[in-house]
RODO-2510 file (C-alpha; in nm, 4 decimals, decimal comma):
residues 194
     n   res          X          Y          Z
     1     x    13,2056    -4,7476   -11,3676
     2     x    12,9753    -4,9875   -11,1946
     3     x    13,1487    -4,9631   -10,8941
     4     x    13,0567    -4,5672   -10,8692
     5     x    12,7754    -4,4901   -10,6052
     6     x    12,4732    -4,3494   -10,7615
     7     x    12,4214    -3,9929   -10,6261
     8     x    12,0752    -3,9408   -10,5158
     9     x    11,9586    -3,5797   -10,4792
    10     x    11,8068    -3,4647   -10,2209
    11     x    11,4065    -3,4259   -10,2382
    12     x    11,2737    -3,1039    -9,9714
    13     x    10,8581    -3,1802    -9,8755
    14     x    10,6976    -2,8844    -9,9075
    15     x    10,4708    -3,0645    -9,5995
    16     x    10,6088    -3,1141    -9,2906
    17     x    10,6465    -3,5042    -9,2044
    18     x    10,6091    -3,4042    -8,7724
    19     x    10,7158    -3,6559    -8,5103
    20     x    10,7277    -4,0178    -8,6127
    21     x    10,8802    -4,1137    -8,2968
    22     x    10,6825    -4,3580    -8,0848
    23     x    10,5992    -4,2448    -7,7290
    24     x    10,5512    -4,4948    -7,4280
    25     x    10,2872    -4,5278    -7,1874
    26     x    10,4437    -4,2974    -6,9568
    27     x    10,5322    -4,0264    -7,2903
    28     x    10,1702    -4,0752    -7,3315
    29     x    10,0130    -4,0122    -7,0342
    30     x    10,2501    -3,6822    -6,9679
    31     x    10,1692    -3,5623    -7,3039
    32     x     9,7852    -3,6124    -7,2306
    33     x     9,7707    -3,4485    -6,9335
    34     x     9,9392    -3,1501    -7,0913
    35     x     9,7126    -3,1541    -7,3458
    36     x     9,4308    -3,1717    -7,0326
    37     x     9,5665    -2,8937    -6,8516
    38     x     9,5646    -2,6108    -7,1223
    39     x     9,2058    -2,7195    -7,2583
    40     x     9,0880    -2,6831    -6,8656
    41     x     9,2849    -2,3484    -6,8909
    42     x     9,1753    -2,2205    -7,1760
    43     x     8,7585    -2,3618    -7,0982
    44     x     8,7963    -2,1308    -6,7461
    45     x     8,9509    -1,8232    -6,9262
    46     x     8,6818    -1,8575    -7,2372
    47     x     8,3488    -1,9494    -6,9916
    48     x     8,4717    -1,6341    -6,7287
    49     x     8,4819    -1,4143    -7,0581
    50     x     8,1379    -1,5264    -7,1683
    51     x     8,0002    -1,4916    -6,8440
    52     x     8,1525    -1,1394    -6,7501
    53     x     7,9836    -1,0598    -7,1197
    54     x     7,6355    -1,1746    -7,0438
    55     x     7,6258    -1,0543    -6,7171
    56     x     7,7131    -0,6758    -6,8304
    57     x     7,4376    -0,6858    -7,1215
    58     x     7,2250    -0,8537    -6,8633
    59     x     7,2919    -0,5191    -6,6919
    60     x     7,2337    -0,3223    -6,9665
    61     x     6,9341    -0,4492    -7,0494
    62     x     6,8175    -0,4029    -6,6723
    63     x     6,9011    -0,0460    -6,6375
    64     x     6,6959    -0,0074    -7,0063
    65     x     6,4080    -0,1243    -6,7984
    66     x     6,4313     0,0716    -6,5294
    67     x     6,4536     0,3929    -6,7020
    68     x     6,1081     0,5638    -6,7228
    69     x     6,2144     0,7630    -7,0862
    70     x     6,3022     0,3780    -7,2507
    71     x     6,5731     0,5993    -7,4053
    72     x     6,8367     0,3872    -7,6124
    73     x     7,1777     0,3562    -7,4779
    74     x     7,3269     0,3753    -7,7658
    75     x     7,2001     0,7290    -7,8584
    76     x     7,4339     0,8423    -7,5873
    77     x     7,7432     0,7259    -7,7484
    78     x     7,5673     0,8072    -8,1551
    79     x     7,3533     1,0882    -8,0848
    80     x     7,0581     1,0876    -8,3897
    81     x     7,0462     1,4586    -8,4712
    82     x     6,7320     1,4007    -8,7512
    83     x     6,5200     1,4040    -8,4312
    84     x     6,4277     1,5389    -8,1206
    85     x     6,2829     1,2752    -7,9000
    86     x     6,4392     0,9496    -7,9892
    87     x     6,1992     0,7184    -8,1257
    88     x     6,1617     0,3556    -7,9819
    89     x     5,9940     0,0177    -8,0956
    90     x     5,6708    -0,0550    -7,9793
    91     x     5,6488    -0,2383    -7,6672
    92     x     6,0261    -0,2083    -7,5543
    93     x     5,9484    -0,3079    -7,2294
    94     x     5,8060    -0,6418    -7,3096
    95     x     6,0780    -0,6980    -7,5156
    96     x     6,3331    -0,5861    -7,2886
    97     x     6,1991    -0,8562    -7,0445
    98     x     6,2425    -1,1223    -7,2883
    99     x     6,5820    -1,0022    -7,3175
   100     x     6,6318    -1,0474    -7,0152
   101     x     6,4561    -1,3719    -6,9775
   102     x     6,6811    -1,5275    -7,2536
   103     x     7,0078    -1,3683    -7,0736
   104     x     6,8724    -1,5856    -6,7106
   105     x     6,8313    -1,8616    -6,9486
   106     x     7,1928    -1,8704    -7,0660
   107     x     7,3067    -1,8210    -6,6559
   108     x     7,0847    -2,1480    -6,6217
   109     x     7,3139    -2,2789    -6,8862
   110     x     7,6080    -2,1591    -6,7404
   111     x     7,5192    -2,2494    -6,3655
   112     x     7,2784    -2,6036    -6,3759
   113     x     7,3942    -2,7661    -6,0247
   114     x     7,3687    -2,3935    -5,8763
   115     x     7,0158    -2,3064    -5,9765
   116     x     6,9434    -2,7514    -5,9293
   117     x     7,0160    -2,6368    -5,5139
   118     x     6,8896    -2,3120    -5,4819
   119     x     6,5429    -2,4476    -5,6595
   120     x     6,5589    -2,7672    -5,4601
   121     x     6,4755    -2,9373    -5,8048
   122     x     6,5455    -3,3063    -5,8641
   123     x     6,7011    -3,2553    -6,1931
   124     x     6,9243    -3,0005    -6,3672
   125     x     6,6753    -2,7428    -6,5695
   126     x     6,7078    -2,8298    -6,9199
   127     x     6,8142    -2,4248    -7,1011
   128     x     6,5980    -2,3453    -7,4018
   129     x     6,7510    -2,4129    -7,7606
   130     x     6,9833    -2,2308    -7,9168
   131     x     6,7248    -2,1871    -8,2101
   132     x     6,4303    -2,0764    -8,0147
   133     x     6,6663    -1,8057    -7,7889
   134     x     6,7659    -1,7073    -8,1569
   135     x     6,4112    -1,6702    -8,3065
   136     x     6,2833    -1,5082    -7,9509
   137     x     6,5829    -1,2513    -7,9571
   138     x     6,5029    -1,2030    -8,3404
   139     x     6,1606    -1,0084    -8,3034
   140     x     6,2688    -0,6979    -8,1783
   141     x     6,5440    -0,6227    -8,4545
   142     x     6,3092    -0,7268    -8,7259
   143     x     6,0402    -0,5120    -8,5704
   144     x     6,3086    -0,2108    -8,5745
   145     x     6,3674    -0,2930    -8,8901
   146     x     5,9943    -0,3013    -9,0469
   147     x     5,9313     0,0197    -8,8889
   148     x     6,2766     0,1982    -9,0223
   149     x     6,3578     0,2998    -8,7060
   150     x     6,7176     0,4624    -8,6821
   151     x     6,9981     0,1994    -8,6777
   152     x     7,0719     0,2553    -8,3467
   153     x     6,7255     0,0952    -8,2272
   154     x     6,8179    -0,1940    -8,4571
   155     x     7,1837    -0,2793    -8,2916
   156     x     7,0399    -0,2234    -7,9401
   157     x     6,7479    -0,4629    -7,9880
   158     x     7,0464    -0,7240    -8,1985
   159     x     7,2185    -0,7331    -7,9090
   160     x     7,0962    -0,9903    -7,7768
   161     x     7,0804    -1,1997    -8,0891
   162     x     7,5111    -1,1368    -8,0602
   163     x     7,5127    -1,2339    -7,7025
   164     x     7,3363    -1,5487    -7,7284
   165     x     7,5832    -1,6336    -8,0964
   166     x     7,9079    -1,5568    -7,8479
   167     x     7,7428    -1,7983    -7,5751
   168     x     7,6666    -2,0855    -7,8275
   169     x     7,9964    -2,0553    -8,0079
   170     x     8,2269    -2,0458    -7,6982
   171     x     7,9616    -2,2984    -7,5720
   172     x     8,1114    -2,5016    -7,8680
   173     x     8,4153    -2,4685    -7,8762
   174     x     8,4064    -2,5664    -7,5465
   175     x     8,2769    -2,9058    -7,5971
   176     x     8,4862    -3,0220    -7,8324
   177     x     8,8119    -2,9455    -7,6596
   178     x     8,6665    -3,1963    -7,4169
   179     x     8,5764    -3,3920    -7,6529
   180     x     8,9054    -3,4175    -7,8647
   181     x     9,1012    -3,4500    -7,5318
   182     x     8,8878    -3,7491    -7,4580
   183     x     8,9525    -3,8675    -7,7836
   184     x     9,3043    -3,8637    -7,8215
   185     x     9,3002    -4,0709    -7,4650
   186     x     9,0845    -4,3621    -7,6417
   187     x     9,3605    -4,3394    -7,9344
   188     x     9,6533    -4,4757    -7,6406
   189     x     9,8711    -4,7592    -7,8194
   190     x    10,0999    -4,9863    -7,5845
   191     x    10,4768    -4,9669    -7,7065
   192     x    10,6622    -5,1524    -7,4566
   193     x    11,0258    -5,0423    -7,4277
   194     x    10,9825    -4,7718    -7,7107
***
């Protein structure tokens, strides 16, 4: 009986064990600049998406400031019906220009060697934080807010509070694609003749 193989059963891993084979130098390097490739491809098609986004709120914010009324936009598409002559926050058009100020601030961001050449400035302009363009944008919502203006007010002056999240999170992800790709080149191992 000692002479009988043991049967072993088979044992399935609910995880999945991937590729333990070992690439070489050349595997590597083709694998990396894949990898290189479709973070460059996917950086242009999310920083052309974010741009085409702050431009055209950028636009819509200009156009609010041109109007002589300082009618929302948004009572075009949501009409309020409780009221005749749509209310508005005080001071729209200050705030409508520090919209816009924070939306040139994120095409500074966007564009630092462009607006470096057409300043003639030694250095790149250094963009305002991410918190202050946050607590600027902030005032006007929380002013709509205070004065219980209709919701439309509120998500017209909160645009820009949206606009400058999309920037910073695209901004992010952004960086660390770069980042990761860089650091899966400092994790190269030599394996000669694997």
């Amino acid at each position: 009986m000692d002479t009988l193989r043991r049967r072993t059963t088979f044992k399935f891993s609910e995880q999945d064990e991937g590729d333990d084979r070992i690439l070489d130098e050349q595997e590597q390097d083709e694998l990396i600049q894949n990898l290189r490739k479709q973070n460059e491809q996917s950086t242009n098609q999310q920083l052309i998406f974010v741009r085409i986004l702050v431009l055209l709120s950028a636009l819509l914010q200009f156009i609010h400031l041109l109007t002589p009324t300082k009618t929302n936009p948004l009572f075009v598409i949501f009409p309020n019906e409780t009221q005749l002559s749509p209310p508005t926050i005080p001071f729209a058009t200050g705030f409508t220009i520090i919209s816009l100020l924070i939306h040139l601030n994120l095409a500074i961001l966007f564009h630092p060697d462009d607006v470096r050449t057409h300043l003639q400035l030694t250095h790149n302009p250094r963009p305002l934080s991410y918190g202050l363009l946050y607590a600027l944008s902030a005032v006007s919502p929380t002013l709509s807010i205070f004065l219980q203006l209709p919701w439309q007010i509120t998500v017209w002056w909160l645009l820009t509070s949206i606009i400058v999240f999309v920037v910073q999170t695209v901004m992010d992800t952004v960086e660390s694609g770069s980042q990761s790709v860089s650091e899966l080149e400092s994790m190269r191992y030599v394996a000669r003749g694997a």
